[in-house]
N, C-alpha and C positions, 0 to 999 in steps of 0.2 A: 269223189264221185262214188257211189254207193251200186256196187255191184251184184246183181244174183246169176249166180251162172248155173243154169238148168243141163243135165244130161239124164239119159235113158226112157227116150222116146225111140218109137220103131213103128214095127209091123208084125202083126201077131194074131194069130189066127182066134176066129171066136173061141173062148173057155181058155183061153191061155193067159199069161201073168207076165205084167212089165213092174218094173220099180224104179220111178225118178226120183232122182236128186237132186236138192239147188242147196249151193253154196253160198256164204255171204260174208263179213268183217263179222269179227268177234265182239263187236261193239254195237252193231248195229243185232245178231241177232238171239245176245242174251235176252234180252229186255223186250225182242220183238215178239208179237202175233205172227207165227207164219202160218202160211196157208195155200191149198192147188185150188186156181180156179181155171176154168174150160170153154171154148169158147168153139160150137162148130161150124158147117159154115152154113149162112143164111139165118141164124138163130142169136140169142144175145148170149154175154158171157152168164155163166154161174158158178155161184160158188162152187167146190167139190169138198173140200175138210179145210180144217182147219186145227191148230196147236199152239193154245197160248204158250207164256213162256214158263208155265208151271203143270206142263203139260195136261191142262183141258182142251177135252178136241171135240168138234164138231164136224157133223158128216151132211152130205145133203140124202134126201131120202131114198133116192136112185141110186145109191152105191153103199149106201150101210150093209155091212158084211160082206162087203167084197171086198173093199179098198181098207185098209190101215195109214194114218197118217201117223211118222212119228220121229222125234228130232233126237239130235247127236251131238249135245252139247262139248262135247270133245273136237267135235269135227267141225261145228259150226255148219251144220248139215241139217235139213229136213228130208224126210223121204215120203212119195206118198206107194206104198205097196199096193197094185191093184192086181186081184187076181179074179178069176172068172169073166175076164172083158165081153163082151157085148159091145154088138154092131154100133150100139149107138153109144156107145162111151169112144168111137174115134170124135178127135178134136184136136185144139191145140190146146196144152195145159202150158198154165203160168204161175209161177211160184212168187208169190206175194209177201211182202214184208211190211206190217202195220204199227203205228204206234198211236196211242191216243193220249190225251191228256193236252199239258201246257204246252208240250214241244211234241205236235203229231208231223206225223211223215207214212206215207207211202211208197213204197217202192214196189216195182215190178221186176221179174225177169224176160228173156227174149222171145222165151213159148219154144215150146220142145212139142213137134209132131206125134200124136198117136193113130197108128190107125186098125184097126181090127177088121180084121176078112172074116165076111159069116160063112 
């Protein structure tokens, strides 16, 4: 069973800086697409970045230059660095792990709480 285990969600006042981490098998996420997606409440999820596995990354427009997505091949680690938060960047993030091609798979993690006080 294919695990993402997310840490470093909180509570943090607006202009301030959290940095999650999800972790996953060494096997699952050489090869993976990882990526934060966000989800608040009453609204649908969206992307937030993303990191292929030769690190090209993709941001959504609402967070470029704020947030850094970036992976730790050592550690089998993504992180997404977000600094400058904003009220409305509370949500719940989920660290995702994607594959495409002949053998695609999806996986998610549990959602780690962000919340930002303005």
């Amino acid at each position: 069973q294919v695990q993402l285990v997310e840490s470093g969600g909180g509570l943090v006042q607006a202009g301030g800086s959290l940095r999650l981490s999800c972790a996953t098998s060494r096997s699952i996420f050489r090869i993976s697409t990882m990526g934060w997606y966000r989800q608040a409440p009453g609204k649908q999820q969206e992307l937030v970045a993303t990191i292929t596995s030769i690190n090209s990354t993709k941001y959504a427009d609402s967070v470029k230059g704020r947030f850094t997505i970036s992976r730790d091949n050592a550690k089998n680690t993504v992180y997404l660095q977000m600094n400058s938060l904003k009220f409305e960047d509370t949500a719940v993030y989920y660290c995702n792990a994607e594959l495409s091609g002949s053998r695609p798979y999806n996986y998610w993690g549990q959602g780690t709480q962000v919340t930002v006080s303005s």
